[in-house]
C-alpha positions in Angstrom: -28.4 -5.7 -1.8 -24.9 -6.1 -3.0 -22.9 -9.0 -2.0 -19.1 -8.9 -0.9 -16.9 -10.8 -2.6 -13.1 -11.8 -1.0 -11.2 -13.4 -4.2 -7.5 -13.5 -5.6 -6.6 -14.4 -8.7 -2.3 -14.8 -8.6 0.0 -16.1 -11.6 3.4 -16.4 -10.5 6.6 -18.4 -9.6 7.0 -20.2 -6.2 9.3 -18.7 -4.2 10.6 -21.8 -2.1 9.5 -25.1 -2.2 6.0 -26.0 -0.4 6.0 -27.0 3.1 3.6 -29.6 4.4 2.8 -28.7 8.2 1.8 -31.1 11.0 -2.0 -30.4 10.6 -2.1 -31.1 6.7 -1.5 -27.5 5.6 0.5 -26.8 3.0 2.4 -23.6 2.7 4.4 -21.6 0.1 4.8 -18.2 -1.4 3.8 -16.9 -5.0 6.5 -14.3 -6.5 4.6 -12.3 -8.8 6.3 -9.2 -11.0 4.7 -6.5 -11.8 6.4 -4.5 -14.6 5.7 -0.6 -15.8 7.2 2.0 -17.6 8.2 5.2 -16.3 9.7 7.6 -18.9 11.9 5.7 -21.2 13.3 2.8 -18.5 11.2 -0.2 -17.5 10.7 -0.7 -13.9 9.9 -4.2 -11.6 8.4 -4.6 -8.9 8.4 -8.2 -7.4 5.6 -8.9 -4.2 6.4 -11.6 -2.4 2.8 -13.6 -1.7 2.1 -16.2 1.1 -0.6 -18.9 0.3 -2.1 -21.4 3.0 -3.5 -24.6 1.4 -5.3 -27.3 3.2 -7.2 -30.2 2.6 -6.7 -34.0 0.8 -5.8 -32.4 -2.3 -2.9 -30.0 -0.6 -1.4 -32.6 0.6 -1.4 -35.0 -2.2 -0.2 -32.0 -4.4 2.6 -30.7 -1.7 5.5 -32.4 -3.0 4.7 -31.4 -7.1 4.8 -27.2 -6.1 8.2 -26.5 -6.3 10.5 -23.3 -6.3 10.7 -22.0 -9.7 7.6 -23.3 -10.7 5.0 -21.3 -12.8 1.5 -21.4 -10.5 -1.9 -20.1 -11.2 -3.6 -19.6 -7.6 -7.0 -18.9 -6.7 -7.9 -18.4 -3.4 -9.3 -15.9 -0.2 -7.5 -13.2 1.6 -7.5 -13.7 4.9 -6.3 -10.6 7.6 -5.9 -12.8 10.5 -3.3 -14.1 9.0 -2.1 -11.9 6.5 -2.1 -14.9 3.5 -4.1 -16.1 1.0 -6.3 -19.1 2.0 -5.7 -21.2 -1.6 -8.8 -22.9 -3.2 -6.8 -24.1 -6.3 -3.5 -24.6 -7.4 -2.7 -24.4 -11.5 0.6 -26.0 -12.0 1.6 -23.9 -15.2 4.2 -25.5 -17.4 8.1 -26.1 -16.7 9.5 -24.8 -13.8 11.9 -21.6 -14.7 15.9 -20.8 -13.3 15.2 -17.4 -11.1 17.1 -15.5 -13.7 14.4 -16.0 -16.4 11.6 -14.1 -14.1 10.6 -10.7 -16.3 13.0 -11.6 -19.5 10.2 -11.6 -22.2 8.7 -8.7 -23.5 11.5 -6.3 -22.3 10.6 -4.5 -25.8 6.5 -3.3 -24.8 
């Protein structure tokens, strides 16, 4: 019998800064771009992705995930609450001014 997996793999750039809530969650939003080509002109389309993150190692982390910086997020979709319940956080090297977001590559 096939088993059902729920996992979601996001690299992107925090959207705001990460807010600790009053029960020890952490919250914060990946903005990842997707880029494709239609005809000649490149297109981008940005999604806008909210991630719940709880536990010691949330909290201890909180204050390092910060908007503009590059994340690698691994986590669970959850429908109840439409966000991604975060396993892991990958803090992905320096953090990046908002006009830098989909600048390489604009060649492919």
């Amino acid at each position: 019998m096939m088993k059902h997996i729920n996992k979601c793999i996001f690299f992107g750039v925090v959207h705001d800064d990460a807010e600790l809530g009053a029960v020890g969650e952490v919250s914060f939003r990946v903005s990842c771009t997707h880029r494709y080509r239609v005809g000649s002109e490149w297109k981008m389309q940005t999604e806008s992705v909210p991630c719940v993150w709880r536990g010691p190692q949330a909290k201890a982390t909180a204050g390092a995930i910060l908007k503009g910086q590059n994340v690698f997020v691994e986590g669970q979709f959850s429908t109840r609450t439409g966000s991604i319940r975060v396993a892991s956080v990958t803090l992905v090297g320096p953090q990046v001014d908002e006009g830098d977001q989909g600048a390489e590559g604009e060649d492919e």
